[in-house]
C-alpha positions in Angstrom: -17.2 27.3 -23.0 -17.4 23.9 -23.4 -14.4 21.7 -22.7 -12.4 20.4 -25.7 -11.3 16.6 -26.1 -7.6 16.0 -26.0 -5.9 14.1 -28.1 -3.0 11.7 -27.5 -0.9 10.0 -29.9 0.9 7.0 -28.6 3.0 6.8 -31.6 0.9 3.5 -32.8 -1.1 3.0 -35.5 -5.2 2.9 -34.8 -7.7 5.1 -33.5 -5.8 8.1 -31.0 -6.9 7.5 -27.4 -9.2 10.8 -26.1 -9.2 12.1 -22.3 -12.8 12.2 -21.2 -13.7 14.0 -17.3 -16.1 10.6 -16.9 -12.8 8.9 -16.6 -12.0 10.2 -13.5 -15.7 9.2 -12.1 -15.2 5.8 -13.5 -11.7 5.9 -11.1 -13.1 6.9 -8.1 -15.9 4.8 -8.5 -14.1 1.4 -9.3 -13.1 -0.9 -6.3 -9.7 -1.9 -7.3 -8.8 -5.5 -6.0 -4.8 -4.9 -6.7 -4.6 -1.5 -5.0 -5.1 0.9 -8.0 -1.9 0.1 -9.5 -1.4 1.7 -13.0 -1.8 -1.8 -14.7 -5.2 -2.5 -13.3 -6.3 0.9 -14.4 -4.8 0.7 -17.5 -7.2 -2.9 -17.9 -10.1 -0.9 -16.1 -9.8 1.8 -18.9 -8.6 -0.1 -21.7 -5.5 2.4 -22.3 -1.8 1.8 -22.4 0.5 2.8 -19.9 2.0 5.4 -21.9 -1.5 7.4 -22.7 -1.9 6.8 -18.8 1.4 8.5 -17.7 0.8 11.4 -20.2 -2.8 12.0 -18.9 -1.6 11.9 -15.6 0.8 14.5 -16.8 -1.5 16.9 -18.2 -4.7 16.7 -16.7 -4.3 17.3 -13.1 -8.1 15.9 -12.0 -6.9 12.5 -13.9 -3.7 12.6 -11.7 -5.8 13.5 -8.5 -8.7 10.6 -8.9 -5.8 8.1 -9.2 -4.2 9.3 -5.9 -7.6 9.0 -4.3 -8.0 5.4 -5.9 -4.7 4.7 -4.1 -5.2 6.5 -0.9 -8.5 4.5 -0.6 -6.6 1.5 -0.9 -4.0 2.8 1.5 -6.4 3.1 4.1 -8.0 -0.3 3.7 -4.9 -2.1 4.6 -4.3 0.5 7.5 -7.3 -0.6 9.1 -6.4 -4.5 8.7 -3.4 -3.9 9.9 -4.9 -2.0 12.7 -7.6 -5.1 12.9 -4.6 -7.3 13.5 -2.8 -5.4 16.0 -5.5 -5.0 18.0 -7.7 -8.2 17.4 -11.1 -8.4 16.0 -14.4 -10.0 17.0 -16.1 -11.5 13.9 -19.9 -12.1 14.0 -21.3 -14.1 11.2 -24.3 -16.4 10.6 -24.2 -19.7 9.2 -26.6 -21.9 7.8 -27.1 -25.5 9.4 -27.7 -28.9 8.2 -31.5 -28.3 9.2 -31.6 -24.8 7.5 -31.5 -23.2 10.6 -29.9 -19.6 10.9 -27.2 -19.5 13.8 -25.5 -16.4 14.8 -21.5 -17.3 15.4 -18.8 -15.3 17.2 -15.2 -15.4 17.1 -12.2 -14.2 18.0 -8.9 -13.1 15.8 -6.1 -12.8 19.1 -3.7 -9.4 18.3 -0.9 -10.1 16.5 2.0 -8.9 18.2 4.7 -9.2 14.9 1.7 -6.7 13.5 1.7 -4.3 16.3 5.7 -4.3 16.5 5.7 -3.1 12.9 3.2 -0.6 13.1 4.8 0.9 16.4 8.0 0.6 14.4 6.8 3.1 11.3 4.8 5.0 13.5 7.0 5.6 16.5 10.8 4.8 15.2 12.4 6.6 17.9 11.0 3.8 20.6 10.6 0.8 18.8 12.9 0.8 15.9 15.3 -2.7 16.1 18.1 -2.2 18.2 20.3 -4.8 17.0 20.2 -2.6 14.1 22.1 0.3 15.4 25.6 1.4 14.0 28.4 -0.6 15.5 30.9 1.5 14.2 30.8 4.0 17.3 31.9 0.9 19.5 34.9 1.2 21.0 36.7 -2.0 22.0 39.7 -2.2 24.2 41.4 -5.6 24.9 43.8 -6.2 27.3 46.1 -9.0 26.6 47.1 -10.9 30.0 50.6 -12.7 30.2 51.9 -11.6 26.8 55.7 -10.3 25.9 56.1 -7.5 24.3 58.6 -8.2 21.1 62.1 -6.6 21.2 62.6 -3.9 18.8 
């Protein structure tokens, strides 16, 4: 049985939007620059947020190509920030002033603010901030030295 088009009514005037499977292809296949935020794939599809949030509601494969979207996007910026904990070695060629092809390698030094903060999320226990601790279990006692007591 063939699947049936859905469709939405945004409550505007105009053509009603209709849910089509490709859509989902056309997700998982886009390489989002803002990291598959519902704006840029409201642009990429030409849809309004709202007919984009009821999709997403009803059609569980829309919802689940959007997650991928975003967990590809995830994992690009865990492996840069990997990159920049660790360093990186960057080959490239470059073209000279004589047209001649040189091969060029450098060196990104670790970053050690970027490996504190992923130690921090991924090991809280050990590297959390400890001036961030709760200062309300401290117990101070002062002693006051050559003082008089006043009369009652």
């Amino acid at each position: 049985m063939p699947r049936q088009l859905a469709i939405i009514s945004t409550g505007r005037r105009g053509r009603p939007q209709q849910y089509r499977p490709k859509m989902c292809d056309l997700i998982d296949n886009y390489q989002f620059n803002r990291g598959a935020t519902i704006t840029e794939i409201c642009e990429l599809l030409g849809l309004p947020y709202r007919v984009v949030y009821d999709w997403m509601d009803r059609y569980p494969e829309f919802s689940q190509a959007i997650a991928r979207a975003r967990a590809r996007c995830d994992d690009h910026v865990v492996k840069g920030l990997y990159n920049r904990c660790v360093g990186l070695d960057i080959r490239e060629q470059r073209v000279t002033k004589d047209g001649d092809v040189v091969d060029i390698s450098r060196e990104l030094p670790p970053d050690p603010d970027a490996a504190i903060a992923w130690l921090a999320n991924r090991q809280p226990e050990e590297w959390r901030r400890k001036d961030r601790d709760d200062v309300s279990q401290v117990n101070i006692q002062i002693n006051l030295v050559g003082t008089t007591t006043p009369d009652k």
